[in-house]
N, CA, C and O atoms as CSV, one atom per row, in Angstrom:
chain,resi,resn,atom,element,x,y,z
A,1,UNK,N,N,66.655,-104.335,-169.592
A,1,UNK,CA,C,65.559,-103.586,-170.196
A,1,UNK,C,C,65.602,-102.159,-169.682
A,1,UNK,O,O,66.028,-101.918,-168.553
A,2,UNK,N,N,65.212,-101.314,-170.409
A,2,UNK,CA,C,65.610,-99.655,-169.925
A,2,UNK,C,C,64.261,-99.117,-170.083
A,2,UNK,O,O,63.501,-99.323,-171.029
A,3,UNK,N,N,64.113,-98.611,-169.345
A,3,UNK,CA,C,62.658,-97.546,-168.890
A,3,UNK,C,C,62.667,-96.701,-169.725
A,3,UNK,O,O,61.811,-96.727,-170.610
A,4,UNK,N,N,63.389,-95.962,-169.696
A,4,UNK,CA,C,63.595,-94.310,-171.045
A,4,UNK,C,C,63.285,-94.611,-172.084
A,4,UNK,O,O,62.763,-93.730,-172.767
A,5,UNK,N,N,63.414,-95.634,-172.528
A,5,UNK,CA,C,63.460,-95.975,-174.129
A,5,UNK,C,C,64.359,-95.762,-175.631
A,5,UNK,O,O,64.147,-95.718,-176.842
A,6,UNK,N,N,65.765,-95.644,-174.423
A,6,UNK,CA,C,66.735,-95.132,-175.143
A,6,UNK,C,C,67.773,-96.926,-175.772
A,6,UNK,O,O,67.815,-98.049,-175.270
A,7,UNK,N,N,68.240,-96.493,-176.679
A,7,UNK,CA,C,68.969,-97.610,-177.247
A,7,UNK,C,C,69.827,-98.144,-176.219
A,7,UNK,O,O,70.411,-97.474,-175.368
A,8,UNK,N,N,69.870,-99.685,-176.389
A,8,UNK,CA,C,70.413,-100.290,-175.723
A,8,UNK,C,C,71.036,-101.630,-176.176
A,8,UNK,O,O,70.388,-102.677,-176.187
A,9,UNK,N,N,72.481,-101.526,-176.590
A,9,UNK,CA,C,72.797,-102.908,-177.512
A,9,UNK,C,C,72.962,-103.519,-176.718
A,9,UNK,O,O,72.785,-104.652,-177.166
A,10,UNK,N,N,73.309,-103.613,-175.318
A,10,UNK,CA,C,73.205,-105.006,-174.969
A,10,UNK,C,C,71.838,-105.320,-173.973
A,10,UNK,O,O,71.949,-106.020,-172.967
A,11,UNK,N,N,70.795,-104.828,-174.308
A,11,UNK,CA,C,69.476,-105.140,-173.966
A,11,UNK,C,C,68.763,-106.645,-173.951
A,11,UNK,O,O,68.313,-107.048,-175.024
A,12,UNK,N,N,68.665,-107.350,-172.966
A,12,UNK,CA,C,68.202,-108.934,-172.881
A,12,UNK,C,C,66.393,-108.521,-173.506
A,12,UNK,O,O,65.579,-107.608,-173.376
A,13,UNK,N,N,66.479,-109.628,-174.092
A,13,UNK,CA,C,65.292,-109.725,-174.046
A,13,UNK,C,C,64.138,-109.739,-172.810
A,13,UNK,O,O,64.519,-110.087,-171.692
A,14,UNK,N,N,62.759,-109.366,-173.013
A,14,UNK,CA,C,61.879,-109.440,-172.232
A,14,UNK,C,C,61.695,-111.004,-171.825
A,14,UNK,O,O,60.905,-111.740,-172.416
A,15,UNK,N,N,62.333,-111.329,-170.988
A,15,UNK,CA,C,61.515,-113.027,-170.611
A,15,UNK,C,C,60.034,-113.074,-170.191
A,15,UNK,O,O,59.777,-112.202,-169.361
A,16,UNK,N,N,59.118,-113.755,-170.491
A,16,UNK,CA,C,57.889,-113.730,-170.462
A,16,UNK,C,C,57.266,-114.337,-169.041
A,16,UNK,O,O,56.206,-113.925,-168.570
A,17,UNK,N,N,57.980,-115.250,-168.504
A,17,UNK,CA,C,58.008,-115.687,-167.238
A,17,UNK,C,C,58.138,-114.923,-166.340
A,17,UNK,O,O,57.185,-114.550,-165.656
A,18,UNK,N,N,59.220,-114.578,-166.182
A,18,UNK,CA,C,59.976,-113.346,-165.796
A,18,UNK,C,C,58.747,-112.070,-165.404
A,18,UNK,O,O,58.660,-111.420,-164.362
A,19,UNK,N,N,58.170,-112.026,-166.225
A,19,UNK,CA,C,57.375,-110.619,-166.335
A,19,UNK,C,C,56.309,-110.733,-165.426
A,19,UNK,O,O,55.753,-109.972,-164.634
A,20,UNK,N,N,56.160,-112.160,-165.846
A,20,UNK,CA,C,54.261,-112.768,-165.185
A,20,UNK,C,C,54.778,-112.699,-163.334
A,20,UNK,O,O,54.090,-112.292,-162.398
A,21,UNK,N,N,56.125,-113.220,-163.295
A,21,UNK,CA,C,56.515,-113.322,-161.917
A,21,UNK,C,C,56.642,-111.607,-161.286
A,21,UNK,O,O,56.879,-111.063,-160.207
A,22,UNK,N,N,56.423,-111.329,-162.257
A,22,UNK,CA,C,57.008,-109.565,-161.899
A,22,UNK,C,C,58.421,-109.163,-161.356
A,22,UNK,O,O,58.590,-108.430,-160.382
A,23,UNK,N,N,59.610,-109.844,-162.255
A,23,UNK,CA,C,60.884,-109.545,-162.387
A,23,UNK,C,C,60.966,-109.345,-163.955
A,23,UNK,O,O,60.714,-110.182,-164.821
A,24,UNK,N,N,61.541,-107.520,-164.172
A,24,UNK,CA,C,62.052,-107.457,-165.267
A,24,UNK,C,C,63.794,-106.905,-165.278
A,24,UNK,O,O,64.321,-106.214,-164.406
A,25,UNK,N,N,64.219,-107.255,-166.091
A,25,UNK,CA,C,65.586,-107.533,-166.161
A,25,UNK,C,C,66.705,-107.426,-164.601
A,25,UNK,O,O,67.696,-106.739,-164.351
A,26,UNK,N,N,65.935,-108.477,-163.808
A,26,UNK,CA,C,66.544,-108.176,-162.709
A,26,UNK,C,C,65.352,-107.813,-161.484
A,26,UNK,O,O,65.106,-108.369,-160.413
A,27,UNK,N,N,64.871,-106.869,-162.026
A,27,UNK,CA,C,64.784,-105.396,-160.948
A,27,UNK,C,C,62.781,-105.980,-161.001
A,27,UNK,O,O,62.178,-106.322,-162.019
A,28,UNK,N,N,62.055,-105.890,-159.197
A,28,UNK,CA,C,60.908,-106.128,-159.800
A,28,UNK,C,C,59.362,-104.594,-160.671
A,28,UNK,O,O,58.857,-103.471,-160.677
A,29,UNK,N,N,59.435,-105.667,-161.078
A,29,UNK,CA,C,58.274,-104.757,-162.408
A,29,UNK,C,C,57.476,-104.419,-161.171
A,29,UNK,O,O,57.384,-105.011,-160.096
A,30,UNK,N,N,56.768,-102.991,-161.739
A,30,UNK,CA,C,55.701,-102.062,-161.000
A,30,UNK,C,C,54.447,-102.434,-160.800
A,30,UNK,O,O,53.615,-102.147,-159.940
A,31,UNK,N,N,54.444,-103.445,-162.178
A,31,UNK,CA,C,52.952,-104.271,-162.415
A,31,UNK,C,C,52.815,-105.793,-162.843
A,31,UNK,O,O,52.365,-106.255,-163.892
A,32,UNK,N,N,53.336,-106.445,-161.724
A,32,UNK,CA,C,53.575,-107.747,-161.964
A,32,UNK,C,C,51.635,-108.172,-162.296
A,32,UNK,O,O,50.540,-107.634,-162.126
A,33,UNK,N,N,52.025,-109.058,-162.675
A,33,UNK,CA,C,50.324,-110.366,-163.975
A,33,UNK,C,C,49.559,-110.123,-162.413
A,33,UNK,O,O,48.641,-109.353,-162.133
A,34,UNK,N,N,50.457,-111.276,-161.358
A,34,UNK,CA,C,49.744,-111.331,-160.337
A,34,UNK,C,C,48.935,-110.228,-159.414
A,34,UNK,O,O,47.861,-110.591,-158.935
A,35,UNK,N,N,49.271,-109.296,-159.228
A,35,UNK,CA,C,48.976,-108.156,-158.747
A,35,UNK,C,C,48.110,-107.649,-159.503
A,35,UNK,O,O,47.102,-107.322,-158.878
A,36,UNK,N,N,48.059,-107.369,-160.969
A,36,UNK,CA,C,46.919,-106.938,-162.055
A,36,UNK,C,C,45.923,-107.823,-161.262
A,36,UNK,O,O,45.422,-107.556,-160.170
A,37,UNK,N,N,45.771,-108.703,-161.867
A,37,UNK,CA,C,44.859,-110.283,-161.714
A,37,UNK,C,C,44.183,-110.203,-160.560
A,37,UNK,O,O,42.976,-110.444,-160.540
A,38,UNK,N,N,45.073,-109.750,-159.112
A,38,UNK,CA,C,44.526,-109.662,-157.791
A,38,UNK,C,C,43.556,-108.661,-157.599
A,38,UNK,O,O,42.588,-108.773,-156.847
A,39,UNK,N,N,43.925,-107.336,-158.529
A,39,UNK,CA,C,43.207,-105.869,-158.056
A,39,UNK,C,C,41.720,-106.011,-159.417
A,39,UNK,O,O,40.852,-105.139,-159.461
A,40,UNK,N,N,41.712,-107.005,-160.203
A,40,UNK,CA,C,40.479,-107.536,-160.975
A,40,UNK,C,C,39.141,-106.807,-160.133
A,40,UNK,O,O,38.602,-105.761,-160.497
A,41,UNK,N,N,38.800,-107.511,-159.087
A,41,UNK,CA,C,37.479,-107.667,-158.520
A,41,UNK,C,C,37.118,-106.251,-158.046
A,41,UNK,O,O,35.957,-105.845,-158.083
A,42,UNK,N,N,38.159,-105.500,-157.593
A,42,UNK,CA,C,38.222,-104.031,-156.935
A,42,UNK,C,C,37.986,-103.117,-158.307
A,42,UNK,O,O,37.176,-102.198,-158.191
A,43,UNK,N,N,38.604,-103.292,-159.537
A,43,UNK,CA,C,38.448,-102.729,-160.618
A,43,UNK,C,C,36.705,-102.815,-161.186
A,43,UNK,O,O,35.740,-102.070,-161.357
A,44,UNK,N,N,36.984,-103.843,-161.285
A,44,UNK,CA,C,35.315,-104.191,-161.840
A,44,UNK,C,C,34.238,-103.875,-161.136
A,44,UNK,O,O,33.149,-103.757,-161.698
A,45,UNK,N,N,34.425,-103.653,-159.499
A,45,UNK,CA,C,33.652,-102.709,-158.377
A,45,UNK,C,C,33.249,-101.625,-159.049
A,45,UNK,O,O,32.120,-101.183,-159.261
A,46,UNK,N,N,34.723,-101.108,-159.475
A,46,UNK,CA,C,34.783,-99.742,-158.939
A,46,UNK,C,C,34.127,-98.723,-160.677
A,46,UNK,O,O,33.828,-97.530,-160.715
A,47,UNK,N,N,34.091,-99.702,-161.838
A,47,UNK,CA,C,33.839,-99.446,-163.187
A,47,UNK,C,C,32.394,-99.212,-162.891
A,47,UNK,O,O,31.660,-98.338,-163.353
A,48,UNK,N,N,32.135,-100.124,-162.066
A,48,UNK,CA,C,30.343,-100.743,-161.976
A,48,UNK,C,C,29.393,-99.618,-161.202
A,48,UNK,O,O,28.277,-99.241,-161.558
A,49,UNK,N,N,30.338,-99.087,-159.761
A,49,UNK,CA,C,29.949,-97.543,-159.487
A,49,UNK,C,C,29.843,-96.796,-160.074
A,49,UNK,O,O,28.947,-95.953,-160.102
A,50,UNK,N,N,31.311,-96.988,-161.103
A,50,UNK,CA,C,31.147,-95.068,-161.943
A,50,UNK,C,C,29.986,-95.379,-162.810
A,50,UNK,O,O,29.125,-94.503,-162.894
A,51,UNK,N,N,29.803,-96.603,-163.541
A,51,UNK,CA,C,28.735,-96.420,-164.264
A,51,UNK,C,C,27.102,-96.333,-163.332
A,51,UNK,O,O,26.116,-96.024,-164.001
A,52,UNK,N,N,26.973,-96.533,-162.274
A,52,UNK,CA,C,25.593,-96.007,-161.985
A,52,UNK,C,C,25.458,-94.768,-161.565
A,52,UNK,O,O,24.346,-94.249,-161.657
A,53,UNK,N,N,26.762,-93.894,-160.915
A,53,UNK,CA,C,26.933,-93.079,-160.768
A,53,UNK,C,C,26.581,-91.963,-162.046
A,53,UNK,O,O,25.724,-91.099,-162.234
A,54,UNK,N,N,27.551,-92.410,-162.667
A,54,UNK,CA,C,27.172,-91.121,-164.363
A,54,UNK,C,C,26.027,-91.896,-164.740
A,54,UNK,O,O,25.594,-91.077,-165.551
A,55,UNK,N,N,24.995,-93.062,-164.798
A,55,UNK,CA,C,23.517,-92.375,-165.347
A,55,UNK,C,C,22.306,-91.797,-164.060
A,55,UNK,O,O,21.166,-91.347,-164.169
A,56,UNK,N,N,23.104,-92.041,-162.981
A,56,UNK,CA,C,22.158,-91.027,-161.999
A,56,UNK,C,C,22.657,-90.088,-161.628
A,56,UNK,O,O,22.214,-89.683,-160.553
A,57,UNK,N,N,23.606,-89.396,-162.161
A,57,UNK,CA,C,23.975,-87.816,-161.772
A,57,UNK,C,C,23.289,-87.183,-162.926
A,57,UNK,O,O,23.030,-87.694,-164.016
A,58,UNK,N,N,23.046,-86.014,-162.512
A,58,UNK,CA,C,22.443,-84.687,-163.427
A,58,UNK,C,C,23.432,-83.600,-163.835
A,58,UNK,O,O,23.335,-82.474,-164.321
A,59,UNK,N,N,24.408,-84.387,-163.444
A,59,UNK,CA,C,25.623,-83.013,-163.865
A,59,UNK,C,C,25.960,-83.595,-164.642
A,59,UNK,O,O,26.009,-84.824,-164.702
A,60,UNK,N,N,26.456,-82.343,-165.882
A,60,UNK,CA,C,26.561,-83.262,-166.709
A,60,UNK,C,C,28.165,-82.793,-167.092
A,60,UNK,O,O,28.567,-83.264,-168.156
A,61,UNK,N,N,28.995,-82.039,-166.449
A,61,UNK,CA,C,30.596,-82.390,-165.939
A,61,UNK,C,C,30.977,-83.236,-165.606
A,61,UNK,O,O,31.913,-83.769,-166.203
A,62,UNK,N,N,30.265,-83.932,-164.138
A,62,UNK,CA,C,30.433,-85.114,-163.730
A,62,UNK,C,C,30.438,-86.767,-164.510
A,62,UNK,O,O,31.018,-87.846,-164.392
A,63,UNK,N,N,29.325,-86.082,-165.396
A,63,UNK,CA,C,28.925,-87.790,-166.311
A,63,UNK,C,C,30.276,-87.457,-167.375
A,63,UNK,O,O,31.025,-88.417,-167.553
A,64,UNK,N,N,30.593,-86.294,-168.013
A,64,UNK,CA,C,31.202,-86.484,-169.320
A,64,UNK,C,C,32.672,-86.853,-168.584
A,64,UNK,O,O,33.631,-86.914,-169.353
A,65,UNK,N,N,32.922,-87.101,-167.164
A,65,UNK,CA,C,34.238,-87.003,-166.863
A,65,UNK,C,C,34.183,-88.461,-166.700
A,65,UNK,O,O,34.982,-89.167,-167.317
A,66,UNK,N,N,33.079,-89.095,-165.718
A,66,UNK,CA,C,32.891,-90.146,-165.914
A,66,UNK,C,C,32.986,-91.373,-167.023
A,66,UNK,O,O,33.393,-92.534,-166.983
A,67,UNK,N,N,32.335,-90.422,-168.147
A,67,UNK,CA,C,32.283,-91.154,-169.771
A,67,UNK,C,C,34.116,-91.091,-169.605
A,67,UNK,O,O,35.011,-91.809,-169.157
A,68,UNK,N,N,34.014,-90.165,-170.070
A,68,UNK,CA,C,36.169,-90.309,-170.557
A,68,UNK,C,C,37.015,-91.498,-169.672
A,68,UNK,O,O,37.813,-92.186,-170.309
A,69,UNK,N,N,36.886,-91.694,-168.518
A,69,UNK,CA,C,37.680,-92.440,-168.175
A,69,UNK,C,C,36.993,-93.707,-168.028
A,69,UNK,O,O,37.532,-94.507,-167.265
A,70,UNK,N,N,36.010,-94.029,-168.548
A,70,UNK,CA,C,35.064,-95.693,-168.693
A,70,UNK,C,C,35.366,-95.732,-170.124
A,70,UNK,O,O,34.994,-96.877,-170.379
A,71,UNK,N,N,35.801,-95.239,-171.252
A,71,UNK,CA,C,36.086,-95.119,-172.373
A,71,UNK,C,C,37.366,-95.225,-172.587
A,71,UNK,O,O,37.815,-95.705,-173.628
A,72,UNK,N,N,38.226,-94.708,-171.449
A,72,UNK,CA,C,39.655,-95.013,-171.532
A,72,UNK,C,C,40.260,-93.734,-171.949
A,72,UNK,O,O,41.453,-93.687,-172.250
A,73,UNK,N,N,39.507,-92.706,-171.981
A,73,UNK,CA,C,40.336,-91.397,-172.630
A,73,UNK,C,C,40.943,-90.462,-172.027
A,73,UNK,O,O,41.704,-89.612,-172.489
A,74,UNK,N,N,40.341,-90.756,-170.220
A,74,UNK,CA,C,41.117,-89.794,-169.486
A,74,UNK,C,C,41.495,-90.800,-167.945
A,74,UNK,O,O,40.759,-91.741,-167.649
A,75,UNK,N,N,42.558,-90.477,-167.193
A,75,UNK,CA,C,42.778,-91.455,-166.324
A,75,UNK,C,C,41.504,-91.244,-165.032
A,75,UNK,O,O,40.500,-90.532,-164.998
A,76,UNK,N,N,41.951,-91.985,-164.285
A,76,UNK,CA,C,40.907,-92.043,-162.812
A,76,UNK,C,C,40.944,-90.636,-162.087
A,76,UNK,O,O,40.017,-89.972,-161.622
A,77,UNK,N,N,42.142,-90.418,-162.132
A,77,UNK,CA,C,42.435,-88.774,-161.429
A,77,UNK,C,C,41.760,-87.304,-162.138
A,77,UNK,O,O,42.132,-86.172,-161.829
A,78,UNK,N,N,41.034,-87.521,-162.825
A,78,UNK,CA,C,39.982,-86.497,-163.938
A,78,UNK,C,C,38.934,-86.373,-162.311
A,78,UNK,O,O,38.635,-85.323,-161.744
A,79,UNK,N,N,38.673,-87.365,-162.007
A,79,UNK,CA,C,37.727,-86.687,-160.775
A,79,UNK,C,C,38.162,-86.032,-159.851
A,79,UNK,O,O,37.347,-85.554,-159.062
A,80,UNK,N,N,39.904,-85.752,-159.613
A,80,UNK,CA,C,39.911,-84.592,-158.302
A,80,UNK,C,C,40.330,-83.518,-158.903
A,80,UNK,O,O,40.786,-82.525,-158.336
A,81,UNK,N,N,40.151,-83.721,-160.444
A,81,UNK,CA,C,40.134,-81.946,-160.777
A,81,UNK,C,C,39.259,-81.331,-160.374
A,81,UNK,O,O,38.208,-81.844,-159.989
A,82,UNK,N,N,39.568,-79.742,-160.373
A,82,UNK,CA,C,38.285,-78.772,-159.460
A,82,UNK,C,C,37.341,-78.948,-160.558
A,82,UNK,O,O,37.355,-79.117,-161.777
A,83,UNK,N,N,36.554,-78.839,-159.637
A,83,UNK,CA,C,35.073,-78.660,-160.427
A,83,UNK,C,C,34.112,-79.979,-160.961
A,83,UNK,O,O,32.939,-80.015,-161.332
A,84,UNK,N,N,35.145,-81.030,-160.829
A,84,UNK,CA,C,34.639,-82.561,-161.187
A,84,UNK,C,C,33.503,-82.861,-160.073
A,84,UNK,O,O,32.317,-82.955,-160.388
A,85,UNK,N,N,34.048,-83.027,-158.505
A,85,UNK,CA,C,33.577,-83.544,-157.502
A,85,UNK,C,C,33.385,-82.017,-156.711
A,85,UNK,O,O,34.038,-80.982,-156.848
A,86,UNK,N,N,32.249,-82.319,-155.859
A,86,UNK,CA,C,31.780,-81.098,-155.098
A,86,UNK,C,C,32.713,-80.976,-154.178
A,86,UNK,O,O,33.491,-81.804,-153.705
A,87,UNK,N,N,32.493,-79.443,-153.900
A,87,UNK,CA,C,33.565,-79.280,-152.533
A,87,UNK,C,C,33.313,-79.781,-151.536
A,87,UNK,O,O,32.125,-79.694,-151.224
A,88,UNK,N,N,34.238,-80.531,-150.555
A,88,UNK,CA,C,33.978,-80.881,-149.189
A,88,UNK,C,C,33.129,-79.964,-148.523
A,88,UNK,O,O,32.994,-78.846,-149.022
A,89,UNK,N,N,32.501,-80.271,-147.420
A,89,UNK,CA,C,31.984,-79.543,-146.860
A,89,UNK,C,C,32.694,-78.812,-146.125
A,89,UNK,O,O,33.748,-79.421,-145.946
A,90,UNK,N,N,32.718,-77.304,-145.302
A,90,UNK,CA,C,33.332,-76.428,-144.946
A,90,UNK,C,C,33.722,-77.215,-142.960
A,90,UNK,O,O,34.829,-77.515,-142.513
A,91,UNK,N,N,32.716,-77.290,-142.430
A,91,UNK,CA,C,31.981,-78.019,-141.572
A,91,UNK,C,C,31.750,-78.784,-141.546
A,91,UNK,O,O,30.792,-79.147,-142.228
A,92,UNK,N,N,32.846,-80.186,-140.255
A,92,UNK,CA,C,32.206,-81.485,-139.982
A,92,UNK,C,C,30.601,-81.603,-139.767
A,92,UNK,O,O,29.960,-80.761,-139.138
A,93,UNK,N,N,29.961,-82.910,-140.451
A,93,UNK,CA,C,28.795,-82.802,-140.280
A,93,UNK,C,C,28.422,-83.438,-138.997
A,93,UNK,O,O,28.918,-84.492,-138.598
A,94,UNK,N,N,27.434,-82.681,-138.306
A,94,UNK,CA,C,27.050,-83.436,-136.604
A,94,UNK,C,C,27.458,-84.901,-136.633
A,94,UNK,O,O,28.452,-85.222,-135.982
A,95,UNK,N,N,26.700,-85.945,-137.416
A,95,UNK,CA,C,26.820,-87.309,-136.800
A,95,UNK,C,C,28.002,-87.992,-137.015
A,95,UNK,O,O,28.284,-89.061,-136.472
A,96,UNK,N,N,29.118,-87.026,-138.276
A,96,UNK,CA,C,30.154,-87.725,-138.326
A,96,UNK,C,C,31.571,-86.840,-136.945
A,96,UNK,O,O,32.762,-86.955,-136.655
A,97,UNK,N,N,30.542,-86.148,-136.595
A,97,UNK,CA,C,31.836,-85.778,-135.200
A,97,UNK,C,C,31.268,-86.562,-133.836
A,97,UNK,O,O,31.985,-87.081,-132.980
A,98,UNK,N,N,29.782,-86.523,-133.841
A,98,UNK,CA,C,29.866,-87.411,-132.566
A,98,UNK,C,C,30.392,-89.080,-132.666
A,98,UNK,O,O,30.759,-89.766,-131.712
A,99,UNK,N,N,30.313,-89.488,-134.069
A,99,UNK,CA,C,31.161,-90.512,-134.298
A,99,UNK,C,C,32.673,-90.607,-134.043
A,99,UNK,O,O,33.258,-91.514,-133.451
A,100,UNK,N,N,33.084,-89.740,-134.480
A,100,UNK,CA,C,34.576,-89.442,-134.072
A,100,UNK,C,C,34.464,-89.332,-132.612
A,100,UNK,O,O,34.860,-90.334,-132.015
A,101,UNK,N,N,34.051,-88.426,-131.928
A,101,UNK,CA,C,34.093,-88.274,-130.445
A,101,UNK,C,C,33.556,-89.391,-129.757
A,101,UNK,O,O,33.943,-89.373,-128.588
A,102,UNK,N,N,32.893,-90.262,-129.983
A,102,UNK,CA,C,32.464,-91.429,-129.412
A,102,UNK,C,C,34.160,-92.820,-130.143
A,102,UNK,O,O,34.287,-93.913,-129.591
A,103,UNK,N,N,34.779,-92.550,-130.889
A,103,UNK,CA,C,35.608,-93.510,-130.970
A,103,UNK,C,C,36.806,-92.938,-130.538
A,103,UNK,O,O,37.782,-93.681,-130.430
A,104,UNK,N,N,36.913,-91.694,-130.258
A,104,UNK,CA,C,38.081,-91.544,-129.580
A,104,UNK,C,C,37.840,-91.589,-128.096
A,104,UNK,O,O,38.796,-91.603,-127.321
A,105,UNK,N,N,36.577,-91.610,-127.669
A,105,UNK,CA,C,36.664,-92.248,-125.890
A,105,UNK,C,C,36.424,-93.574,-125.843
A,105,UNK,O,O,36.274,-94.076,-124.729
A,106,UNK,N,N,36.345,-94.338,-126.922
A,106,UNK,CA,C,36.744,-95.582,-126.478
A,106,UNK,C,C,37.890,-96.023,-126.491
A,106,UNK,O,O,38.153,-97.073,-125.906
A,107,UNK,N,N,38.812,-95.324,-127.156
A,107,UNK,CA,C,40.377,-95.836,-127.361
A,107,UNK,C,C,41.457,-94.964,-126.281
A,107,UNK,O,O,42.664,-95.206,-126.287
């Protein structure tokens, strides 16, 4: 089976087994059944955030970026374009450095 999508006469067929096991012609597939199937529960998390997220944000960049990729029209990575998600802050915030400084004297 060829990735490019260029002709190939002696091209095997897709075995269907094969695929679910996540071996395609040989070589293993990027997105074996099992692995889909496994990352299910993390997906459906993570759909279930964006949607409370875009109807309690007031931005409305944020929601329409949100809409596009719960719709399927733009991928997951639409949120680290500029201007999607706010800028980090410039400045660690106090309780997350004395956190840090309290776990690096315990280790």
């Amino acid at each position: 089976m060829r990735v490019d999508g260029a002709a190939d006469d002696a091209a095997e067929p897709l075995d269907p087994i094969a695929a679910f096991a996540g071996r395609v012609g040989g070589e293993r597939a990027p997105f074996a059944l099992p692995t889909v199937a496994a990352s299910a529960p993390v997906l459906l998390q993570l759909t279930k955030q964006m949607r409370e997220v875009r109807a309690a944000s007031d931005d409305p960049h944020l929601r329409a970026a949100l809409e596009d990729i719960l719709d399927g029209r733009a991928p997951l990575s639409t949120l680290l374009c500029a201007g999607v998600l706010p800028a980090p802050p410039a400045v660690m915030p106090e309780g997350l450095r004395a956190l840090l400084e309290m776990n690096e004297e315990k280790q």
